[in-house]
Each structure stands twice: as C-alpha cells, then as structure tokens.
C-alpha positions in Angstrom: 114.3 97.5 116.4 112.1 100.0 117.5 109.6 100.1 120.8 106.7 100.3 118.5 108.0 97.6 116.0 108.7 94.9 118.7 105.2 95.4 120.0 103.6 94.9 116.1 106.2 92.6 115.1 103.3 91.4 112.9 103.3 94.7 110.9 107.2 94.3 109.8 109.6 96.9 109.8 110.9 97.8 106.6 113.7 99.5 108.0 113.5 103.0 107.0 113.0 102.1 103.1 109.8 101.7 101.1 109.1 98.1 99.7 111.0 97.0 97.0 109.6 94.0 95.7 105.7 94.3 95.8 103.8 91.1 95.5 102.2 88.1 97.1 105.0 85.4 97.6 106.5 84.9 100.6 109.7 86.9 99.7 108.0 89.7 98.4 107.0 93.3 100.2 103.7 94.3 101.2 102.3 97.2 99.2 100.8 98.8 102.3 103.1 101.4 104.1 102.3 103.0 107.3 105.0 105.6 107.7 106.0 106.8 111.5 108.2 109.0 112.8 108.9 110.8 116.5 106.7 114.0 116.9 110.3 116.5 117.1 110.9 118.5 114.2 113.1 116.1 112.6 110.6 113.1 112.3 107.5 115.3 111.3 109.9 116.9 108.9 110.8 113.7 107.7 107.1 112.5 106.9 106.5 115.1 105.1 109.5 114.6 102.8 108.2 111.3 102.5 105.1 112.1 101.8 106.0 114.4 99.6 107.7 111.9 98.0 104.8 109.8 97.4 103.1 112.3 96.0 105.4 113.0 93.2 105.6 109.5 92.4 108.7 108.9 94.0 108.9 105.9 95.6 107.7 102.2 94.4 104.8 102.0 91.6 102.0 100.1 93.9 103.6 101.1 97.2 100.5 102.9 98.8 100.6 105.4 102.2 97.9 103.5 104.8 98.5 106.1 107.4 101.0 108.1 109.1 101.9 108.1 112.7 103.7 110.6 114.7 104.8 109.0 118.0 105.6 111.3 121.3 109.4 111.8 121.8 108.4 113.1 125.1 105.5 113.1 128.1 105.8 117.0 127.7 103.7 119.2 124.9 104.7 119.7 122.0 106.4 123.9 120.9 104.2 125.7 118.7 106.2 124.8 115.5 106.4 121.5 115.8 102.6 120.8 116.1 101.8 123.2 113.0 104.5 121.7 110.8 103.1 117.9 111.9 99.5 119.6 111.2 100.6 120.3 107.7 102.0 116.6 107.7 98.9 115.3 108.8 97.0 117.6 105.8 98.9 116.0 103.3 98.3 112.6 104.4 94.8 113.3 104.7 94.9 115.0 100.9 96.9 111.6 99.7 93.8 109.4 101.1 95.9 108.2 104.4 94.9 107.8 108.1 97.2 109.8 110.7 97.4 108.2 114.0 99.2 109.8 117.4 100.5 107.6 119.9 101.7 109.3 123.1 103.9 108.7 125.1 104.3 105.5 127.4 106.6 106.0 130.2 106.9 101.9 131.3 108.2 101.9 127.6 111.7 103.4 129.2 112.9 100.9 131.4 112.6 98.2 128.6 114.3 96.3 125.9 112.5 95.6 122.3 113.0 92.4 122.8 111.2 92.4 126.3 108.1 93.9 125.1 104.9 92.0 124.3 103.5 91.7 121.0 100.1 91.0 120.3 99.2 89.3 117.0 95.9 89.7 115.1 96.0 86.2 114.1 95.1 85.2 117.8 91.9 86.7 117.8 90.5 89.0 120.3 92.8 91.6 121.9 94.4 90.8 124.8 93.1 92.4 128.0 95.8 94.9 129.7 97.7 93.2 132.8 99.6 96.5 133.6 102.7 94.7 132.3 104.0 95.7 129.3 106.0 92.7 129.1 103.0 90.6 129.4 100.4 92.7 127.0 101.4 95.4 125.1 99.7 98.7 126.5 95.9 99.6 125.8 97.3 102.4 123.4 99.1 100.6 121.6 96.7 97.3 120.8 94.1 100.6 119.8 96.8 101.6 117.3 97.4 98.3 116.1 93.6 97.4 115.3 93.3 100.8 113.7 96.0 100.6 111.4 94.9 96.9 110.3 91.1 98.1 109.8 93.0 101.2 107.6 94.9 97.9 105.4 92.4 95.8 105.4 90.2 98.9 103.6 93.8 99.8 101.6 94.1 96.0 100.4 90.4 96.0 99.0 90.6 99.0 97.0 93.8 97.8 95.6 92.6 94.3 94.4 89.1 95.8 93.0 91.5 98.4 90.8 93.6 95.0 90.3 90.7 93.3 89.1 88.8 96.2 87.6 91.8 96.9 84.7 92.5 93.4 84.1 89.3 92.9 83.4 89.4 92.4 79.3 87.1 95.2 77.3 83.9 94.9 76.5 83.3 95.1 72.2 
C-alpha cells in the first residue's frame, strides 16, 4: 500500500487495475477512477497510456477518469522533459473532462510506514486541524487533496446518475 493510499484509505486502492464490476452493492467497484502516478517519466508516461486508454474506449464501459494526480518522486524540480510530457498528460485529462491535481513532496512521509500514517475520513466531518504529526493528522496537503478529489466525485457521481436517469427515462409518444 502506497503513502498516499494509507492516508485516503477511504478512497480505495484498486491496485493498479480499473474497476471491474461497476455497481452499487457492496461487492461491486466504484465507477469513479482517480488515476495517480509519480511525477518521473515513467509514471507520467504511464497516465498517459492510461489515459489514452480511456479515450479509446479501452477500459470498463461506465469506468469514468475523476482526475489525475502526478505525486513528487522527489523535493528537487522536475528536468525539462518530464514537466512537458506530464503537461501533455495533464491536456488530455483536461480534454477527457478530468481534474489534475499535484501533490509535492512531503519529506516526514520518509521515515514512515503505510500503516503508521493517519487517515482522515470524510465521514467524520470537518477536516482535522494539522498537529505536525503525520501519524496523528495526515498533512495539510494532503487533507486539500482529499477534499478536492471528493468535490471532483461528488460532481462525477451527479452527472452520471442524471445520464442514468435521463436514458432510462421511457419516450415520450
């Protein structure tokens, strides 16, 4: 499990795979996809395959791309390539109706465990004020994040239950 997964356990991780079974039951996937990868050349390139992906019609009918988020492999700036090739990434994403989100990098991340870090949970309510201890509250960035990318579903959810609604609606004489 990931730094960024343990911290929005309530998100899910779906494990590098998009969801299979798409529905509202309790053993069923989430249509909503946020896709992330590290900000090298290797993660943005894979976004963009992904994305591409998507695009094409690829991956799961209903699946639908909520955002995309590079995060920081490193304090340091990114080379020249790299931040034009996620630029493009980010295009696309922006083209296919997602949000792209950056998170940078959070050095007290390093001396942890997953399953050491906080998690804050929506359901709870107001976000947590930050203590400074990431094992305590998870860090300022990352609640931001987290409230961004479930205003992002909560918008992605409502347009797909008025299309659900809208064509199973019978016609009209």
């Amino acid at each position: 499990m990931s730094s960024l997964a343990a911290s929005l356990r309530w998100a899910g991780d779906a494990g590098q795979r998009w969801p299979a079974r798409i529905g509202a039951g309790a053993d069923m996937d989430s249509p909503l996809v946020v896709l992330i990868g590290r900000s090298h050349l290797r993660g943005v390139n894979a976004l963009h395959r992904a994305l591409l992906a998507h695009q094409a019609q690829a991956t799961p009918v209903g699946s639908a791309v909520v955002g995309v988020l590079t995060v920081a492999d490193s304090a340091r700036p990114l080379p020249v390539p790299v931040a034009q090739r996620r630029e493009e990434m980010e295009g696309l994403a922006v083209d296919l109706g997602a949000s792209t989100w950056r998170l940078g990098w959070l050095e007290q991340w390093r001396a942890l465990e997953p399953y050491e870090m906080a998690a804050w949970d929506p359901a709870a309510g107001v976000s947590p004020m930050d203590e400074g201890d990431p094992t305590r509250t998870p860090p300022q960035p990352v609640r931001l994040l987290a409230e961004q990318i479930l205003t992002a579903a909560r918008i992605a959810g409502t347009r797909i239950t008025e299309r659900a609604q809208h064509g199973a609606e019978p016609a009209s004489p």
